[in-house]
DOTORNU-62204 format. One record per atom (N, C-alpha, C, O, CB): x, z, y. Coordinates in steps of 0.05 Angstrom, whole numbers, padded with zeros to 5 digits, always signed. Last residue first. Glycine has a CB too. Example, Ala and Ser with C-alpha at 12.3 -4.5 7.8 and 13.67 -1.06 7.14 Angstrom:
residues 2
+00257+00142-00045
+00273+00143-00021
+00258+00157+00001
+00268+00161+00023
+00282+00114-00012
+00264+00156-00114
+00246+00156-00090
+00264+00156-00066
+00285+00169-00066
+00226+00181-00089
end
This chain:
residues 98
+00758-00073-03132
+00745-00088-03104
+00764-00083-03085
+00761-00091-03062
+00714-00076-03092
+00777-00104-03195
+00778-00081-03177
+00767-00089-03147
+00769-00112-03140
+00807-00071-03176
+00753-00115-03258
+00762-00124-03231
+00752-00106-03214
+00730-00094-03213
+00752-00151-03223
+00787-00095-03316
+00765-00086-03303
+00771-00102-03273
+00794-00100-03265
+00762-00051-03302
+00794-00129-03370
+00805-00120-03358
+00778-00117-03321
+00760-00131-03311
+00836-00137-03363
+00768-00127-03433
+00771-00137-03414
+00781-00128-03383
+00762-00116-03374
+00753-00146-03416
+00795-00121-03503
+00787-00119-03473
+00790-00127-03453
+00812-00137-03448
+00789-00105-03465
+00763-00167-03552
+00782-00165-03535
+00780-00142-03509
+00760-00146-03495
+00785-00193-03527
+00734-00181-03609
+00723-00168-03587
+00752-00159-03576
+00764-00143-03590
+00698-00144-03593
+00714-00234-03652
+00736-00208-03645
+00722-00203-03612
+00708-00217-03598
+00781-00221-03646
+00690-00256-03714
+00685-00249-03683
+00706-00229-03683
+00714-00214-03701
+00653-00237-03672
+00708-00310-03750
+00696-00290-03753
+00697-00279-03715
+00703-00294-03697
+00711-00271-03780
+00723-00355-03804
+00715-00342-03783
+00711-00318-03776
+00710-00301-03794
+00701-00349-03779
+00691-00399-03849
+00724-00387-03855
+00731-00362-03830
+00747-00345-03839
+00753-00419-03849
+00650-00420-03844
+00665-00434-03824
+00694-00415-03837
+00717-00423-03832
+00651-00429-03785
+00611-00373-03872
+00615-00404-03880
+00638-00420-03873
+00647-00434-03891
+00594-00419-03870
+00623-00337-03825
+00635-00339-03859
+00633-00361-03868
+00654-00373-03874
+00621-00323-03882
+00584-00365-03790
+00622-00352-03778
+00630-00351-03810
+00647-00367-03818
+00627-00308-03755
+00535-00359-03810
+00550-00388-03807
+00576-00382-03798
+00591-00402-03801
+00537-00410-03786
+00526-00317-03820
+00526-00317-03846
+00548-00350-03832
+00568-00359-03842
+00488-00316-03870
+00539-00286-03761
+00549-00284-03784
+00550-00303-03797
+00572-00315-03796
+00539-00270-03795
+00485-00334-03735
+00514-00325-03736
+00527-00316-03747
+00541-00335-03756
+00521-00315-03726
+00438-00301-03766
+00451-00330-03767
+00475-00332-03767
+00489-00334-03787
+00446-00345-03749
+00443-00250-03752
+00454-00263-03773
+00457-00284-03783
+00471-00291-03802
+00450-00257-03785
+00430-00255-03696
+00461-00248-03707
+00460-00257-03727
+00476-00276-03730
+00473-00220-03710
+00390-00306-03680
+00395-00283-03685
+00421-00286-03705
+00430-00304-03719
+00369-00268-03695
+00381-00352-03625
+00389-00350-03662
+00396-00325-03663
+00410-00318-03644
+00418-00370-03678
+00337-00378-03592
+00340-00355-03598
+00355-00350-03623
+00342-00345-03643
+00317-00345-03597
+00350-00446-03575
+00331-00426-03592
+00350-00403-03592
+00374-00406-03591
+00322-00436-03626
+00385-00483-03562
+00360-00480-03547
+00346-00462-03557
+00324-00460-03546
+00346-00501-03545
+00424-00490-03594
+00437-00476-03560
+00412-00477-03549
+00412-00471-03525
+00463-00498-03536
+00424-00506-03645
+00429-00525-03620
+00436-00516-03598
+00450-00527-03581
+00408-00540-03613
+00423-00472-03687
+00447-00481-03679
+00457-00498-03656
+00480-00504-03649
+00454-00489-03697
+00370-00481-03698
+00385-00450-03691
+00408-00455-03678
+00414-00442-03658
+00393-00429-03718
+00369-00528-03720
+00351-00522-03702
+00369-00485-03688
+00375-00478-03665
+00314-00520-03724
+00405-00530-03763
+00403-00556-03737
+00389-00545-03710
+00394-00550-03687
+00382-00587-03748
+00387-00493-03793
+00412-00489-03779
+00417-00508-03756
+00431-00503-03736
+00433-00491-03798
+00340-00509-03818
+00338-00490-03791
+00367-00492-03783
+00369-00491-03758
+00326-00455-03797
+00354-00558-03842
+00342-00557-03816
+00345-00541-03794
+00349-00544-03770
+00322-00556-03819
+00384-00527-03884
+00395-00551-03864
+00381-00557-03841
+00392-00563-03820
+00397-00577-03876
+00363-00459-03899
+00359-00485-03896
+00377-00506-03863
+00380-00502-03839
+00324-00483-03895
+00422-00419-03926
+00395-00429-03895
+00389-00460-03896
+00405-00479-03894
+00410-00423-03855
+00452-00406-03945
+00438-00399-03963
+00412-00406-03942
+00389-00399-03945
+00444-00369-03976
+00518-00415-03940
+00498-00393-03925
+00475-00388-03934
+00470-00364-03933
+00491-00399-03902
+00534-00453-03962
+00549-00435-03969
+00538-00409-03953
+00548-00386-03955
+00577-00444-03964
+00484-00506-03952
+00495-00487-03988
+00506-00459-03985
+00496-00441-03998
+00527-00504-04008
+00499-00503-03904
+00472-00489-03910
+00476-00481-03937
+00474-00458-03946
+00444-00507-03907
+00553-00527-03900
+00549-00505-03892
+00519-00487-03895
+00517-00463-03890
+00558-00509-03868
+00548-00574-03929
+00559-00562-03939
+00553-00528-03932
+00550-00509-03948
+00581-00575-03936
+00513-00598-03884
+00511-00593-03918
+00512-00568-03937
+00497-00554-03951
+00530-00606-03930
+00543-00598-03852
+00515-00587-03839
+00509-00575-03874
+00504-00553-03884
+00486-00620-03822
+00612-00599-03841
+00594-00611-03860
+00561-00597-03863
+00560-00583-03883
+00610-00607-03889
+00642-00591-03808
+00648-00577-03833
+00636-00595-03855
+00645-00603-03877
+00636-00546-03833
+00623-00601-03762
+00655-00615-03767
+00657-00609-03802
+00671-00622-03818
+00687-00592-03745
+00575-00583-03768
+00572-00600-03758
+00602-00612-03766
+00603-00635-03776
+00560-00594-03731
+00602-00528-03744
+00582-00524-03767
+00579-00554-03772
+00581-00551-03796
+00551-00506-03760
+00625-00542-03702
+00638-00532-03721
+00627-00531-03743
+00641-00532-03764
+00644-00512-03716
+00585-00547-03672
+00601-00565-03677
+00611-00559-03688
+00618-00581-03696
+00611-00574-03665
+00556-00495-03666
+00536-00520-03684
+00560-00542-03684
+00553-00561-03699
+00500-00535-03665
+00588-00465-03641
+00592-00464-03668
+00576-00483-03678
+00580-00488-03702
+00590-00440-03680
+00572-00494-03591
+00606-00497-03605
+00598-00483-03627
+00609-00498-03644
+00636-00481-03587
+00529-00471-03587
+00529-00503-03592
+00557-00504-03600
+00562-00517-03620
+00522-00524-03564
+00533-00426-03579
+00511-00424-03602
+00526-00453-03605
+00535-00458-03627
+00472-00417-03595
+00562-00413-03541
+00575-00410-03561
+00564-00417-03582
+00576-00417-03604
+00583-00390-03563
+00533-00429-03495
+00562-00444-03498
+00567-00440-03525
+00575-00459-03537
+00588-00433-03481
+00491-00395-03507
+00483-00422-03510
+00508-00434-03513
+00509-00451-03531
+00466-00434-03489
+00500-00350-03483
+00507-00351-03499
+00503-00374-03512
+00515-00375-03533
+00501-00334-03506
+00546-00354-03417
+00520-00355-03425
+00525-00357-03457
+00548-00364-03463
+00502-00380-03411
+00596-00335-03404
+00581-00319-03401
+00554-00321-03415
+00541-00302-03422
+00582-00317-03378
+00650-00361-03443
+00633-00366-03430
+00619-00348-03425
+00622-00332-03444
+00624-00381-03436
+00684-00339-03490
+00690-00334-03455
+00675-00350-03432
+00684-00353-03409
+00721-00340-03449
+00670-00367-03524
+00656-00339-03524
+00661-00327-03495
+00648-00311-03482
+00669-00317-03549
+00693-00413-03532
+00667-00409-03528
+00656-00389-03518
+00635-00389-03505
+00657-00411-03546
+00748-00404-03546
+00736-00410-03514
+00711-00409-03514
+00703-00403-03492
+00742-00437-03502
+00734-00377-03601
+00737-00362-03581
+00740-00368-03550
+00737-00351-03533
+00753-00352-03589
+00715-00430-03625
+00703-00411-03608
+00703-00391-03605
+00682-00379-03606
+00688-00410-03605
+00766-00455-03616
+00754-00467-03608
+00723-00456-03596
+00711-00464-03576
+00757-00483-03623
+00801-00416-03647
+00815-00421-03624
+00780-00434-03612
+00770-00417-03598
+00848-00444-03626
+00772-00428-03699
+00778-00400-03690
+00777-00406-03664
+00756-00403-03653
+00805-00387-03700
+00784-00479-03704
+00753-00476-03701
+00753-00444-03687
+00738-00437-03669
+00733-00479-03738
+00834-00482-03716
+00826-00500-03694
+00790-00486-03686
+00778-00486-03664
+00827-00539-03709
+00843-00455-03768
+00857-00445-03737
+00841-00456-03716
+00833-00441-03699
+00891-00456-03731
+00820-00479-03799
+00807-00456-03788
+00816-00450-03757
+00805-00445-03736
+00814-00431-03806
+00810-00559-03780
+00825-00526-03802
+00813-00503-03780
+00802-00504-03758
+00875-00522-03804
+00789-00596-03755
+00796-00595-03771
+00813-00569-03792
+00824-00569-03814
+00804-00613-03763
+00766-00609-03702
+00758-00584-03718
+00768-00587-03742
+00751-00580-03758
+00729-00580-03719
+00758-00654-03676
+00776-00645-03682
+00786-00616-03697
+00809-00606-03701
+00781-00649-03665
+00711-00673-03684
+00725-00691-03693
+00755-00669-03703
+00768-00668-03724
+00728-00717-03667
+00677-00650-03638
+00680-00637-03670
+00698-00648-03695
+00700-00638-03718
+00652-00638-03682
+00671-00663-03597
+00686-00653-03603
+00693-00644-03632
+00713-00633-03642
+00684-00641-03590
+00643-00718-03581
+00633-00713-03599
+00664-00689-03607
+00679-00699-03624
+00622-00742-03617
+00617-00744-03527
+00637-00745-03535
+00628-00715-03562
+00611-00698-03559
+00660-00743-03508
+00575-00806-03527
+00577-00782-03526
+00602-00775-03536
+00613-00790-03551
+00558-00770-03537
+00598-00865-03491
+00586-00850-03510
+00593-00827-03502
+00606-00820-03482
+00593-00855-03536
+00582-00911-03436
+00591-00886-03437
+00580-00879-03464
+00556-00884-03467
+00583-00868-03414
+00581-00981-03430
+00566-00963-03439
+00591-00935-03438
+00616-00940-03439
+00551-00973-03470
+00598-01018-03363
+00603-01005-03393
+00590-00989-03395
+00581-00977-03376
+00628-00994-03402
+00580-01074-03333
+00577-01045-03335
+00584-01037-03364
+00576-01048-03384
+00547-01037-03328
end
């Protein structure tokens, strides 16, 4: 029997472009938990470290806010989309007709 690891996307998060592109698939999820955890990988590709220095939030709470199980308020978000180089866009969406 072989062991299965976790797959760990964040490997590839290597420049803005990639993290941009990566959650904006996030965001075309309906639930908001897709997006809370794709930016904790991003946050997480960057450096957990690095990214509480450049936000000013403790390393814990960002582990904790950033998992997809807690309530993270916007400015979490924000302050960690600037950290990440980032940011939010809002697209329209095209209306489905019956």
């Amino acid at each position: 029997m072989s062991e299965l690891t976790t797959y760990e996307g964040g490997e590839f998060l290597t420049s803005h472009e990639a993290v941009a592109e990566y959650l904006n698939l996030a965001l075309q999820d309906e639930d908001s938990a897709v997006f809370i955890r794709a930016l904790g990988d991003a946050a997480r590709a960057r450096g957990m470290t690095e990214v509480a220095n450049l936000t000013g939030i403790d390393r814990s709470t960002l582990y904790r806010c950033l998992s997809g199980n807690h309530d993270t308020g916007l400015s979490v978000i924000f302050r960690v989309l600037q950290a990440l180089g980032t940011g939010l866009s809002a697209n329209q969406r095209m209306q489905e007709t019956s």
